[in-house]
BAMI-407279 format. One record per residue (C-alpha): residue in one letter; z, y, x. Coordinates in pm, 1 decimal, decimal comma. Last residue first. Example, Ala and Ser with C-alpha at 12.3 -4.5 7.8 and 13.67 -1.06 7.14 Angstrom:
BEGIN
<r residu="S" c3="714,0" c2="-106,0" c1="1367,0"/>
<r residu="A" c3="780,0" c2="-450,0" c1="1230,0"/>
//
This chain:
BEGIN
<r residu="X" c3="-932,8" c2="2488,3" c1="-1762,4"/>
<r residu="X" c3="-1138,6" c2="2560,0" c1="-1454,5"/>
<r residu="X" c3="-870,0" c2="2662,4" c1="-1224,9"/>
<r residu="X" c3="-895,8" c2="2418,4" c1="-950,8"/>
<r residu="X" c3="-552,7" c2="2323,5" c1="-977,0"/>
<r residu="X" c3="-522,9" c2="2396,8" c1="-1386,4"/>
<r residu="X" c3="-836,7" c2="2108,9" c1="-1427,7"/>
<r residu="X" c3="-726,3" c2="1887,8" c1="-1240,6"/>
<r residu="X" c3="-377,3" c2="1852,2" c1="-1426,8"/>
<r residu="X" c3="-571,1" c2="1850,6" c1="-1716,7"/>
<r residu="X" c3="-761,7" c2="1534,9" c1="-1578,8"/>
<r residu="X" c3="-463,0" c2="1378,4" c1="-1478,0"/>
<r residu="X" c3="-345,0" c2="1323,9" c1="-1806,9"/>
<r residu="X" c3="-168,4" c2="1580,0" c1="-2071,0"/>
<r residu="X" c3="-4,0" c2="1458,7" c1="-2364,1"/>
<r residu="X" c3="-124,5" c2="1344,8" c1="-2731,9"/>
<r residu="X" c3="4,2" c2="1334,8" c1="-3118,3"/>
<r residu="X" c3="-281,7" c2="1404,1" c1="-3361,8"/>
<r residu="X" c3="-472,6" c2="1521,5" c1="-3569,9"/>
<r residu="X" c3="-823,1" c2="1583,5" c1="-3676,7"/>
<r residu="X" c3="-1053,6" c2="1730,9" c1="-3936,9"/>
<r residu="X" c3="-800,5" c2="1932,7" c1="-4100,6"/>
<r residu="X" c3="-958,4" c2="2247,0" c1="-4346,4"/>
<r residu="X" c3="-813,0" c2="2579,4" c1="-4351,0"/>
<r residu="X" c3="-761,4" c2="2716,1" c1="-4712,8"/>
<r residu="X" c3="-394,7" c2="2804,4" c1="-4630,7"/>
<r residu="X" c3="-210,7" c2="2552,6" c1="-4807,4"/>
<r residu="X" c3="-472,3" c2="2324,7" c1="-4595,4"/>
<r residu="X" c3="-279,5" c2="2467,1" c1="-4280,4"/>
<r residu="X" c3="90,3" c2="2450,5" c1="-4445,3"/>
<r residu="X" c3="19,5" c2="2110,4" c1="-4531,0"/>
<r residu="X" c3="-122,0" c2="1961,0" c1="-4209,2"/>
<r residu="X" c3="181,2" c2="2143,8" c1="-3998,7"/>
<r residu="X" c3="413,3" c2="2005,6" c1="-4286,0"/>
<r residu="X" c3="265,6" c2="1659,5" c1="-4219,8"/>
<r residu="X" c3="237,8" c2="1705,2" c1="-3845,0"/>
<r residu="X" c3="626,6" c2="1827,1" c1="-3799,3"/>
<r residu="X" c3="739,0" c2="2115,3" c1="-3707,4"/>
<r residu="X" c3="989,0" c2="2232,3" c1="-3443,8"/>
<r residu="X" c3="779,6" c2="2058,6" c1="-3165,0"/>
<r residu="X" c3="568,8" c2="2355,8" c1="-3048,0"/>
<r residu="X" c3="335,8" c2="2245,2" c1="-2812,3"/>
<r residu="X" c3="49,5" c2="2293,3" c1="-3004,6"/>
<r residu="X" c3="-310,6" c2="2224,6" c1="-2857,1"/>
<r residu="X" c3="-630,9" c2="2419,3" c1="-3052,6"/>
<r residu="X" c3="-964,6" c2="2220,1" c1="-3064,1"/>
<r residu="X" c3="-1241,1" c2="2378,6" c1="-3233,3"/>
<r residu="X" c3="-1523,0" c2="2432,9" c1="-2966,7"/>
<r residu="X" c3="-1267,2" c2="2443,3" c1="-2654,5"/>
<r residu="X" c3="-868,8" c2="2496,7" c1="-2600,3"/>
<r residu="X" c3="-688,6" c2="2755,2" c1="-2786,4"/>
<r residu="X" c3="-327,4" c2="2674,0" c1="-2660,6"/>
<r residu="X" c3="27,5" c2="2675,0" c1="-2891,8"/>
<r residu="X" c3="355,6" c2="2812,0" c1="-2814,7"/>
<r residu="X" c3="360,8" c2="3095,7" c1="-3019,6"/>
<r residu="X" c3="431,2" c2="2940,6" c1="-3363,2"/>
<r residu="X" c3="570,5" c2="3161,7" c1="-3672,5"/>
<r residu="X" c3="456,6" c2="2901,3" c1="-3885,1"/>
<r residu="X" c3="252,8" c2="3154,2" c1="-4136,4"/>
<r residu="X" c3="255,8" c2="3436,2" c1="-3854,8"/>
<r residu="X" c3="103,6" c2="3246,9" c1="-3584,5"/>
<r residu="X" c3="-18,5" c2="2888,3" c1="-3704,6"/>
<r residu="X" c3="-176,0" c2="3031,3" c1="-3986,6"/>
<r residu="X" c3="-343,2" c2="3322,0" c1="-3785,4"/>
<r residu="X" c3="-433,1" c2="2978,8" c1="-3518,1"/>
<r residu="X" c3="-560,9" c2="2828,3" c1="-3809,3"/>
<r residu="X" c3="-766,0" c2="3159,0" c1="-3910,9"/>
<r residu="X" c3="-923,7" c2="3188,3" c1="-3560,4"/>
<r residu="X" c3="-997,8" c2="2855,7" c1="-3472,7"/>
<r residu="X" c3="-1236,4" c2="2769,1" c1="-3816,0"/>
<r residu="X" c3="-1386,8" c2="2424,8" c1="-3845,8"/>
<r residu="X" c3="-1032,6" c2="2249,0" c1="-3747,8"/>
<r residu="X" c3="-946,9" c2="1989,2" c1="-3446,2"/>
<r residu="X" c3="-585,6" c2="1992,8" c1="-3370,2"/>
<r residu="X" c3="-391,5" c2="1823,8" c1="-3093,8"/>
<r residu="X" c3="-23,8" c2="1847,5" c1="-3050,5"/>
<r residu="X" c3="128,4" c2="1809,8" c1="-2748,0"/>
<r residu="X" c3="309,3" c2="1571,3" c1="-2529,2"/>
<r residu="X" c3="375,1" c2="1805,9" c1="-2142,6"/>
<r residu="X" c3="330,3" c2="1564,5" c1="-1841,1"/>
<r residu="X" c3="614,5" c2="1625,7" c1="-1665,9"/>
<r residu="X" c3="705,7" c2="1286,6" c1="-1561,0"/>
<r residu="X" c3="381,2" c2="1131,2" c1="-1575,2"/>
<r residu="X" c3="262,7" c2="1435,6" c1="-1287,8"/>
<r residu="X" c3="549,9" c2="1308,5" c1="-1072,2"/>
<r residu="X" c3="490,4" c2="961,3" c1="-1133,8"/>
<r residu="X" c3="115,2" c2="1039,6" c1="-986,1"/>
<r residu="X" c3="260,6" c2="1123,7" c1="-680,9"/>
<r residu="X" c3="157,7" c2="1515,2" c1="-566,3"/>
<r residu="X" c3="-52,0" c2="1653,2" c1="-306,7"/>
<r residu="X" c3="-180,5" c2="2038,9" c1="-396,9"/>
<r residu="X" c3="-454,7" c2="2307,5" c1="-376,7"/>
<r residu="X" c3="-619,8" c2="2161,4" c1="-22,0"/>
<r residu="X" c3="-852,3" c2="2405,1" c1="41,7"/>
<r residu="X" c3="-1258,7" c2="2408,9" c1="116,3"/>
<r residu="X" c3="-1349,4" c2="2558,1" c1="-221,2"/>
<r residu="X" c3="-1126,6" c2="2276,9" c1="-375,6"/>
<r residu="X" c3="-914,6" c2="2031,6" c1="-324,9"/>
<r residu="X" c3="-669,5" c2="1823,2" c1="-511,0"/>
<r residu="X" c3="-445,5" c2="1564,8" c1="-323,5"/>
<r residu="X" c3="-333,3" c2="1228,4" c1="-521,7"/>
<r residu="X" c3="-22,2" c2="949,1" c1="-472,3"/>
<r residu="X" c3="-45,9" c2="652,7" c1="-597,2"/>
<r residu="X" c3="-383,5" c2="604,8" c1="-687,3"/>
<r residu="X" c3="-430,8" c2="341,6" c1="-931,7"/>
<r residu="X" c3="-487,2" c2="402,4" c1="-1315,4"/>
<r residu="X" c3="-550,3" c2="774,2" c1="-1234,2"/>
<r residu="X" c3="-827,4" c2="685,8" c1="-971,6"/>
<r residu="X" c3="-1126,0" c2="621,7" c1="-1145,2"/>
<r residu="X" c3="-1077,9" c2="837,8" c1="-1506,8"/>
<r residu="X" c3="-1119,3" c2="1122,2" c1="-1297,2"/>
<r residu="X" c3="-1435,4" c2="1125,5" c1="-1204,7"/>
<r residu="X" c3="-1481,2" c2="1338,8" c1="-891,7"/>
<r residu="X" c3="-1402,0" c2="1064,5" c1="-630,5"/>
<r residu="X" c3="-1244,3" c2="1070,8" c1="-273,1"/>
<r residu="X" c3="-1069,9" c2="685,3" c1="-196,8"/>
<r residu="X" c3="-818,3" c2="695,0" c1="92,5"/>
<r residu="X" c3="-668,0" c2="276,7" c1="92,7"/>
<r residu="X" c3="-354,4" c2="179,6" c1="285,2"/>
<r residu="X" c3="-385,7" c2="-190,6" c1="316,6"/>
<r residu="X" c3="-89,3" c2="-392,7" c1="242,5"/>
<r residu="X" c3="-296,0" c2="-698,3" c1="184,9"/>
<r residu="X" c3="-125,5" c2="-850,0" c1="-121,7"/>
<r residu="X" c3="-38,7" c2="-556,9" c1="-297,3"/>
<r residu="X" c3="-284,5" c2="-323,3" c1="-130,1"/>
<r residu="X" c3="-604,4" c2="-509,3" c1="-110,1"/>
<r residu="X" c3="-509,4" c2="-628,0" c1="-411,8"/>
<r residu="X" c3="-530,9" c2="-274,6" c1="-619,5"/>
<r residu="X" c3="-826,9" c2="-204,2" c1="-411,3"/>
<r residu="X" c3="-1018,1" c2="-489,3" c1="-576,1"/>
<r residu="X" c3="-935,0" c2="-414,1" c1="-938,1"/>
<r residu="X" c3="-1064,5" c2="-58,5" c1="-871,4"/>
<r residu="X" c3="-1384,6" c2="-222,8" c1="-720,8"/>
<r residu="X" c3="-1435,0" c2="-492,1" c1="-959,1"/>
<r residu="X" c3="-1337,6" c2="-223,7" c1="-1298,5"/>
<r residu="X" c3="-1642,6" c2="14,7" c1="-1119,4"/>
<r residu="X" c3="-1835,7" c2="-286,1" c1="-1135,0"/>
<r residu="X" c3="-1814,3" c2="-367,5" c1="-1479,8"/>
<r residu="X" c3="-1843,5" c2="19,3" c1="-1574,8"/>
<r residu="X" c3="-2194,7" c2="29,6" c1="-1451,0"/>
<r residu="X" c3="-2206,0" c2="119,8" c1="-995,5"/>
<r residu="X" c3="-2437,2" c2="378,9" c1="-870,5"/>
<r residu="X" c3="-2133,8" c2="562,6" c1="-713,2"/>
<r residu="X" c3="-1838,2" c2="371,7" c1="-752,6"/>
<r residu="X" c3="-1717,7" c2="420,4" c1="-379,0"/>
<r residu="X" c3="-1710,1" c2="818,0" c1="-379,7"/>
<r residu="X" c3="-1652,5" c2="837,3" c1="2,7"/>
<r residu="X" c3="-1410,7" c2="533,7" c1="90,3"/>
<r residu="X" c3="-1170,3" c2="515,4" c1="407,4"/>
<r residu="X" c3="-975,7" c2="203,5" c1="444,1"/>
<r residu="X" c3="-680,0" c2="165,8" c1="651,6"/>
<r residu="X" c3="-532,9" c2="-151,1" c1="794,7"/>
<r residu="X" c3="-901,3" c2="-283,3" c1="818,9"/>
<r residu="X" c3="-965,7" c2="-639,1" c1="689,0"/>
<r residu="X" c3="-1269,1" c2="-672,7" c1="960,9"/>
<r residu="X" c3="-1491,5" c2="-682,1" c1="632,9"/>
<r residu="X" c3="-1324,4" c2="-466,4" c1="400,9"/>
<r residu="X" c3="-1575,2" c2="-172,4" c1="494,7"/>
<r residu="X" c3="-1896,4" c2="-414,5" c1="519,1"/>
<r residu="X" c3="-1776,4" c2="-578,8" c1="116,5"/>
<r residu="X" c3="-1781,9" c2="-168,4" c1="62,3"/>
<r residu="X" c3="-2156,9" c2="-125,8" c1="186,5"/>
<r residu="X" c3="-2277,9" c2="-484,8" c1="-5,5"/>
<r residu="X" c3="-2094,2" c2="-282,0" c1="-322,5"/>
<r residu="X" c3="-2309,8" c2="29,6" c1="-287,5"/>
<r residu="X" c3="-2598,4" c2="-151,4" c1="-192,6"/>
<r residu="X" c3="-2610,1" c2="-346,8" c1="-529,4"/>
<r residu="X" c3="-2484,6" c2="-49,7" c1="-727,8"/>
<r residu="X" c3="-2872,8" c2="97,1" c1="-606,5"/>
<r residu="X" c3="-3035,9" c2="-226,1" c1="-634,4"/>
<r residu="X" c3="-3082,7" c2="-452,6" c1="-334,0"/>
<r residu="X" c3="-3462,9" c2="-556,3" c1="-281,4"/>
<r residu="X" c3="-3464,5" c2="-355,4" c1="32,9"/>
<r residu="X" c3="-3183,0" c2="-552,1" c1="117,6"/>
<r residu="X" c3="-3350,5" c2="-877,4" c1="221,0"/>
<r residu="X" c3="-3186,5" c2="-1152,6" c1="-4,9"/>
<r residu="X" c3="-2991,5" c2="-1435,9" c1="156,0"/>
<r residu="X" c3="-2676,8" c2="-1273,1" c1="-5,3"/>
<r residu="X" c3="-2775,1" c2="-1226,8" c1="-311,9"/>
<r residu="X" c3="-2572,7" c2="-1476,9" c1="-469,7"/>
<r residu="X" c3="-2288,7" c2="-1479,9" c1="-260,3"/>
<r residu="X" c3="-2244,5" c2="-1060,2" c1="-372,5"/>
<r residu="X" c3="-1989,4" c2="-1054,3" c1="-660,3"/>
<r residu="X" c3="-1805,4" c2="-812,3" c1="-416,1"/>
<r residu="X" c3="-1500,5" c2="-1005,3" c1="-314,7"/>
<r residu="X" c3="-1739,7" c2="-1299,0" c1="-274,5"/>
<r residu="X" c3="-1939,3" c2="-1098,6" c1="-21,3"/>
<r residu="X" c3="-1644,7" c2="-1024,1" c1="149,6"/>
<r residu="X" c3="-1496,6" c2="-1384,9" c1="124,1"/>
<r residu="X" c3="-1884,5" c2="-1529,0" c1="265,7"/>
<r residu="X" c3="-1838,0" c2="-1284,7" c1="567,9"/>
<r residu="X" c3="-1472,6" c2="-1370,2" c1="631,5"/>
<r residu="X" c3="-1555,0" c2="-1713,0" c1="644,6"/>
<r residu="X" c3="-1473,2" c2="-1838,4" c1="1043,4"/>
<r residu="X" c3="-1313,4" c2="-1522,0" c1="1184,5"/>
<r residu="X" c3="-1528,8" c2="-1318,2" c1="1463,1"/>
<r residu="X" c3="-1411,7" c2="-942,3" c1="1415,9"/>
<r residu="X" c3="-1569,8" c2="-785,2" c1="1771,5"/>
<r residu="X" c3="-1634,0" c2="-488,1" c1="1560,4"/>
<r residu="X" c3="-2032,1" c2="-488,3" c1="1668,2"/>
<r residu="X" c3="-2022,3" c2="-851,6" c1="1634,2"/>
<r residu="X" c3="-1909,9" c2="-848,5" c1="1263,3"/>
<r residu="X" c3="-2136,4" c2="-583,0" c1="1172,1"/>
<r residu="X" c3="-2411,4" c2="-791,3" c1="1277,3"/>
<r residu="X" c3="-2321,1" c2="-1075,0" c1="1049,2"/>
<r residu="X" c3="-2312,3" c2="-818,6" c1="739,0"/>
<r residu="X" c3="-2623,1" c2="-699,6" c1="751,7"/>
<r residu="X" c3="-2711,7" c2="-1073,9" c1="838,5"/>
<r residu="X" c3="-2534,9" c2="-1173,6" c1="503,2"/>
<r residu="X" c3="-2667,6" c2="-879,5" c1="312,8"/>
<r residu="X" c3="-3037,9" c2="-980,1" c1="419,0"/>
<r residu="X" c3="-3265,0" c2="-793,6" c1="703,4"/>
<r residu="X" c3="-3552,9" c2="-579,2" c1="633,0"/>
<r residu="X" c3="-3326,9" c2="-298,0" c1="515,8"/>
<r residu="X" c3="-3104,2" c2="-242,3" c1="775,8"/>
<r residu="X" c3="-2883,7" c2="-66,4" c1="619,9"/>
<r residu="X" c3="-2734,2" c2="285,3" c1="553,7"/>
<r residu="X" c3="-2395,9" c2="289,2" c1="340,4"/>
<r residu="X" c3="-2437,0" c2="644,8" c1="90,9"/>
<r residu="X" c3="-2171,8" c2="916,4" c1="202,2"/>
<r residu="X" c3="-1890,1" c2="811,7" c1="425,6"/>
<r residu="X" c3="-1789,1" c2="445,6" c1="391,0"/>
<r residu="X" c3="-1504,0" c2="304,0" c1="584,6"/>
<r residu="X" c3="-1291,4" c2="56,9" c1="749,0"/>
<r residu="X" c3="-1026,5" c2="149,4" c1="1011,9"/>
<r residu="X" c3="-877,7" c2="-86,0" c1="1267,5"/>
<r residu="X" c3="-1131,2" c2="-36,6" c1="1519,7"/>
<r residu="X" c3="-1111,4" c2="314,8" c1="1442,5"/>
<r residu="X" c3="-779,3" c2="347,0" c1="1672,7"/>
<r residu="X" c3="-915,6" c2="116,4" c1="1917,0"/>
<r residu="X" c3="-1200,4" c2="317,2" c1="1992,5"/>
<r residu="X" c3="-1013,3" c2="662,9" c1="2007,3"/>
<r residu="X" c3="-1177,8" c2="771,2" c1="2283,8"/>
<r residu="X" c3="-1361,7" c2="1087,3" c1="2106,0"/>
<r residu="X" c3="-983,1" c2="1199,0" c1="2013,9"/>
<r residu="X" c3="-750,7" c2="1126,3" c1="1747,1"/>
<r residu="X" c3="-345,9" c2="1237,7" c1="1771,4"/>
<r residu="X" c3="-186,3" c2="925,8" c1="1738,9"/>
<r residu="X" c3="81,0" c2="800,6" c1="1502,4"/>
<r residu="X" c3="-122,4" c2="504,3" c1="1310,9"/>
<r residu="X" c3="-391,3" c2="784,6" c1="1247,8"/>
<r residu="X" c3="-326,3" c2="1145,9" c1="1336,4"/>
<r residu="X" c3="-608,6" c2="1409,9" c1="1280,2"/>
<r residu="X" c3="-632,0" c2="1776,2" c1="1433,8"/>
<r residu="X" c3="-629,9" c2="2138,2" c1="1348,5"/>
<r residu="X" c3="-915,0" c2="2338,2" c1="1436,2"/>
<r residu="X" c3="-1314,5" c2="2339,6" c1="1422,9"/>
<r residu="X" c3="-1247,7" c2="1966,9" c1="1395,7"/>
<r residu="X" c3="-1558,0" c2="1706,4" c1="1545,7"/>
<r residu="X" c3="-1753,5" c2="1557,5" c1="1300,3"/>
<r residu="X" c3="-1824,2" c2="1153,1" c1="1281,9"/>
<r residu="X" c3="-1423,3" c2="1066,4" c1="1385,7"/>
<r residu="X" c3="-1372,0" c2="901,5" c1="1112,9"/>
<r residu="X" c3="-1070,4" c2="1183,7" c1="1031,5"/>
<r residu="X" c3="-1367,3" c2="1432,4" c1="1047,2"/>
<r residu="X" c3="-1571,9" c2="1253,1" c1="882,5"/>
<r residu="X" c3="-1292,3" c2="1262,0" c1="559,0"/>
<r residu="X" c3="-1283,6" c2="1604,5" c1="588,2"/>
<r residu="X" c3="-1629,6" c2="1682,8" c1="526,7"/>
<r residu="X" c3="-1683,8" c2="1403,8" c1="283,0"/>
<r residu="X" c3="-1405,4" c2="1579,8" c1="58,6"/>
<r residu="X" c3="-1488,7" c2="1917,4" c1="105,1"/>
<r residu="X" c3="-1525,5" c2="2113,2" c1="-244,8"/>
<r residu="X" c3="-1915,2" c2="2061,1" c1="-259,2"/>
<r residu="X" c3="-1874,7" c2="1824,4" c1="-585,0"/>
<r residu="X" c3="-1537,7" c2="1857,3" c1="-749,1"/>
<r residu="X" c3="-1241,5" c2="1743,6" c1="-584,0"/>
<r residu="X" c3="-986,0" c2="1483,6" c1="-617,0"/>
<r residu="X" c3="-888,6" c2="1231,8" c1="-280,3"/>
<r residu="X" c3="-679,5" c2="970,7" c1="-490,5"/>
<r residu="X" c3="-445,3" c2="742,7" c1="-231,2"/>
<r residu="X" c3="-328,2" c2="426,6" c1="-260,4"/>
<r residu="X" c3="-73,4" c2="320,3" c1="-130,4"/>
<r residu="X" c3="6,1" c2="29,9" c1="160,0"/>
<r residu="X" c3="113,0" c2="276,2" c1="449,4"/>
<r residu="X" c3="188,9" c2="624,8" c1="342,7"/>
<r residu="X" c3="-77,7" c2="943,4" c1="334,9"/>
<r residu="X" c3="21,3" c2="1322,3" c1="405,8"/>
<r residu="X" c3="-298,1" c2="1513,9" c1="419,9"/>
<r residu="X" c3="-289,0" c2="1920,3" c1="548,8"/>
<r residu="X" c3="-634,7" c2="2137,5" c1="467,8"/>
<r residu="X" c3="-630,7" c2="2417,0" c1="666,4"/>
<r residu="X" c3="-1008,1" c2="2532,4" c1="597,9"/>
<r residu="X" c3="-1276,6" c2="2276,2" c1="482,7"/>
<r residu="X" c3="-1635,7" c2="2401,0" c1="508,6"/>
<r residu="X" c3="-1552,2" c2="2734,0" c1="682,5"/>
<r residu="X" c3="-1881,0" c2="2893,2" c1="682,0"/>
<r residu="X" c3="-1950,3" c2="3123,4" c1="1037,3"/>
<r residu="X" c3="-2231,5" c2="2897,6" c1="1042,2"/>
<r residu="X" c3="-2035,7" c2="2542,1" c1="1044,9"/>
<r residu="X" c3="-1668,7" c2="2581,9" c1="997,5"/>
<r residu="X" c3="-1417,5" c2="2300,9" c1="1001,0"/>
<r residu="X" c3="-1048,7" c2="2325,5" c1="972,2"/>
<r residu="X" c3="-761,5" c2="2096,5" c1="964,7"/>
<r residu="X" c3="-418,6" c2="2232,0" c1="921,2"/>
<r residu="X" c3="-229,1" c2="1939,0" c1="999,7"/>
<r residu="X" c3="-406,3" c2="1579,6" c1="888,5"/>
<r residu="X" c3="-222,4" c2="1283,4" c1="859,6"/>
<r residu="X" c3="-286,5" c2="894,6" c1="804,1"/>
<r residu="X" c3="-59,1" c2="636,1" c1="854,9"/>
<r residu="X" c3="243,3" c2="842,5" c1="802,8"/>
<r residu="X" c3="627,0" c2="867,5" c1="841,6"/>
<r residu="X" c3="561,4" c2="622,1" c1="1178,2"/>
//
């Protein structure tokens, strides 16, 4: 089995709209995997499709080497999730939340409600109805319910929603073991950035419904490009400065002040010189390279 989890070519239109149109996922057991998209660009659509909550216009889903169907009960029995915001039952507490989740996946093992709810930095709330549950609250109760019934795959929609920095370190830190020492495969969609790059493995950009690229991480370390950075009060007559004073063509006008030089032939104290030689005043720089977010930004073509 190449694959735990594979798409090919799938498509969903709603309204003559195609939602997500021949978008092709290639995900190994035990990684990590960093769905990227802005908001609206498909990522909940395709991932209830491979849950099996939408039905494919075209193309189809393969998980653990089948093709999915309607039937595929014991398929999904092995899969934990969370698709847009977890629903509750709100009168009830975490722990019976959690109890009757348990029954409904047949998963009956002696402390593997109170270890989820540990996981989460939930024991102490556990007794509580969940109405009272704050918004990061829910969120993790709805994750500790996904890694429940230790699922061989795990399927999370924007997981750090609602959660402060503390909790967005839990839940990174937590899929990180539920890989290594669990070797669950984990498919985690997010916008921000800064989420995935310190663990996905491998990521897939999409946007306006398409699937723009999959690509390791490594493979974006490898040729990420180490630059320059400058920040100056006046673009235009540093980058005249940079042009015919340094004879530099290799450099990038970025935002509000910033320009990026690539150019490696001189140095940042003769660079600084040249420029204040010039009348052009240094407020910043600095060596840098590209992350993940620049990366981002070129596939959907907003940079």
């Amino acid at each position: 089995m190449p694959y735990v989890l594979q798409t090919n070519h799938l498509t969903k239109t709603i309204g003559g709209k195609d939602l997500v149109n021949d978008v092709s996922l290639h995900i190994k057991k035990g990684e990590i995997y960093g769905f990227l998209g802005p908001n609206g660009a498909g990522k909940t659509t395709v991932m209830k499709m491979i849950t099996n909550l939408w039905k494919p216009t075209g193309g189809s889903v393969e998980i653990f080497g089948e093709t999915l169907t309607p039937k595929s009960y014991e398929v999904l029995k092995r899969i934990g999730s969370i698709i847009e915001f977890p629903a509750f039952y709100e009168h009830l507490s975490g722990y019976e939340n959690l109890k009757l989740h348990a029954e409904y996946m047949g998963y009956y093992h002696h402390g593997s409600i109170e270890q989820a709810l540990e996981l989460l930095d939930l024991t102490d709330s556990a007794g509580k109805p969940v109405k009272n549950y704050s918004l990061g609250m829910k969120e993790r109760l709805g994750i500790a319910r996904a890694v429940l019934a230790r699922p061989e795959l795990l399927i999370l929609d924007e997981p750090t929603n609602g959660l402060d920095p503390a909790g967005m370190k839990q839940i990174r830190d937590l899929m990180k073991t539920l890989c290594t020492e669990y070797e669950t495969t984990v498919m985690m969609s997010t916008h921000i950035l800064s989420e995935i790059e310190s663990i996905a493995d491998t990521v897939g950009v999409i946007h306006h419904g398409r699937l723009k690229k999959e690509i390791r991480m490594k493979e974006i370390e490898q040729m990420s490009l180490a630059y320059t950075e400058l920040s100056v009060p006046d673009q235009k007559k540093a980058a005249y400065v940079l042009a015919e004073k340094l004879g530099m063509t290799n450099f990038k006008i970025v935002g509000d002040g910033q320009i990026r030089i690539y150019d490696t032939r001189v140095s940042a104290q003769e660079l600084s010189e040249v420029l204040v030689l010039n009348g052009v005043s240094v407020a910043a720089l600095g060596k840098k390279a590209e992350t993940l977010e620049d990366y981002f930004l070129k596939m959907t073509e907003e940079g």
